[in-house]
C-alpha positions in Angstrom: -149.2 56.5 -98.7 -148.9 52.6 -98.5 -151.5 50.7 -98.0 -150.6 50.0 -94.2 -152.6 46.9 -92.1 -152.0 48.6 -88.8 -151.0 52.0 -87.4 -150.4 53.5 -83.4 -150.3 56.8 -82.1 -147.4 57.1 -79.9 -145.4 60.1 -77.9 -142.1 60.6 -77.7 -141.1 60.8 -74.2 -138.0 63.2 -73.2 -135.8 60.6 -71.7 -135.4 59.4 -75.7 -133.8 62.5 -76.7 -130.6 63.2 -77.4 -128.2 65.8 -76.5 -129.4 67.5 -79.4 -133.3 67.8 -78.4 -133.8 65.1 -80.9 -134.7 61.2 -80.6 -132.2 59.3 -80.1 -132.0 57.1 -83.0 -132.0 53.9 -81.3 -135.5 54.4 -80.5 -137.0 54.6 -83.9 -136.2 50.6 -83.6 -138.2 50.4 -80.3 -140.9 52.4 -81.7 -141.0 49.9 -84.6 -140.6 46.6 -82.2 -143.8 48.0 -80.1 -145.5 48.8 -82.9 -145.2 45.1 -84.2 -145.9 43.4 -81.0 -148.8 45.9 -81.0 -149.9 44.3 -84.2 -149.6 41.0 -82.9 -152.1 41.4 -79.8 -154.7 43.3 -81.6 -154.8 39.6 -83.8 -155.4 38.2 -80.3 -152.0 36.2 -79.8 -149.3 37.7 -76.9 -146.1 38.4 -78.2 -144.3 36.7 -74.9 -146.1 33.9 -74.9 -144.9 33.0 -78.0 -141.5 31.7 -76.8 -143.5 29.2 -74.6 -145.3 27.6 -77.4 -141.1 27.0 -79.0 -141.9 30.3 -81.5 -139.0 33.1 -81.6 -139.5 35.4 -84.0 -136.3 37.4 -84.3 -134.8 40.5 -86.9 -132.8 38.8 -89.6 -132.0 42.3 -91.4 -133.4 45.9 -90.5 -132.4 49.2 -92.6 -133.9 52.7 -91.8 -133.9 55.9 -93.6 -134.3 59.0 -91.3 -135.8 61.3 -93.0 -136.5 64.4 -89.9 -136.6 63.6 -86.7 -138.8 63.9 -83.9 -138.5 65.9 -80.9 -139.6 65.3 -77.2 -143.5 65.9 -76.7 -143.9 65.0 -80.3 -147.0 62.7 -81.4 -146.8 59.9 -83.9 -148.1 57.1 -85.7 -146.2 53.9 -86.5 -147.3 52.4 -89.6 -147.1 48.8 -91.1 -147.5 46.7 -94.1 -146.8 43.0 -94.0 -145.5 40.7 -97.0 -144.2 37.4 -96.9 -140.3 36.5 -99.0 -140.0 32.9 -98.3 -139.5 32.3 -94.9 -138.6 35.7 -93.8 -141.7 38.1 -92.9 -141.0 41.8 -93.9 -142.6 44.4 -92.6 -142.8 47.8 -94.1 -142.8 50.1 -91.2 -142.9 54.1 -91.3 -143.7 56.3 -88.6 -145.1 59.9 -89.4 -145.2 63.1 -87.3 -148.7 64.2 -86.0 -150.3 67.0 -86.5 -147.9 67.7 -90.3 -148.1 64.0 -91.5 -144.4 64.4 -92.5 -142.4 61.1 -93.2 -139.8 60.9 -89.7 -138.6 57.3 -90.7 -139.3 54.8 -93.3 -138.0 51.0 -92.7 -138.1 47.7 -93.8 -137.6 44.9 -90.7 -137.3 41.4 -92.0 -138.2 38.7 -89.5 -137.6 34.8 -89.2 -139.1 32.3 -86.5 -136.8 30.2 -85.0 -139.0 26.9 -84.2 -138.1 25.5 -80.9 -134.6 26.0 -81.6 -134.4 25.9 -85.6 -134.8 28.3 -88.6 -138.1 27.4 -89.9 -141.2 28.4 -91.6 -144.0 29.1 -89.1 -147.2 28.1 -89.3 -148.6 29.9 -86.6 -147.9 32.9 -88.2 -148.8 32.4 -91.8 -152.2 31.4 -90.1 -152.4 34.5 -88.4 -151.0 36.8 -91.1 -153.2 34.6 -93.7 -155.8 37.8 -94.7 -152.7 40.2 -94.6 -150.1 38.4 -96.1 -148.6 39.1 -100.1 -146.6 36.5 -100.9 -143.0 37.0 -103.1 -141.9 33.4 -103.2 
């Protein structure tokens, strides 16, 4: 397994499923977007809140590889790892199927910050990543 900085258990709720029984896959991206905003909080900082201090962080590029998929009642964890490309942020995010540990999804999310406005590098956020953050530059 990777070596992941955060992780929540979650529960897939039937309204996500699909006319198949299975989750819609839509809402492996929602998983993945609570599971970073998640992250964010637990370093103390509230992801809407941001937006008033002229930070956006938005998704420059996401890809996913479904791997099984999850069912409704089914429990979860959401898993990340955090590097820094430049100025995107990337997060590694996988979510695994509680009680079997099977893989469900693995992803890679790559994130900018627009800065009141403008594409830019954000110091807010390399601050609060600083103890987290591997560097490709």
């Amino acid at each position: 397994m990777k070596d992941y900085i955060f992780e929540i258990e979650m529960k897939v709720r039937d309204y996500e499923c699909d006319a198949q029984g299975i989750v819609n896959n839509a809402n492996y991206q929602h998983y993945m977007e609570h599971t970073r905003h998640e992250f964010i909080e637990s370093l103390g900082v509230k992801f809407d809140g941001l937006h008033d201090k002229g930070l956006d962080p938005v998704v420059a590029r996401l890809t996913l590889a479904f791997k099984t998929p999850l069912r409704g009642g089914d429990r979860f964890r959401s898993c990340l790892s955090l590097r820094k490309e430049g100025i995107k942020y990337v997060f590694g995010q996988d979510i695994y199927r509680i009680p079997d540990n099977r893989i469900v999804v693995k992803g890679q999310v790559e994130i900018v910050c627009l800065i009141d406005g403008r594409l830019g590098s954000s110091r807010l956020f390399d601050d609060l990543f600083s103890r987290y953050l591997k560097c490709d530059d």
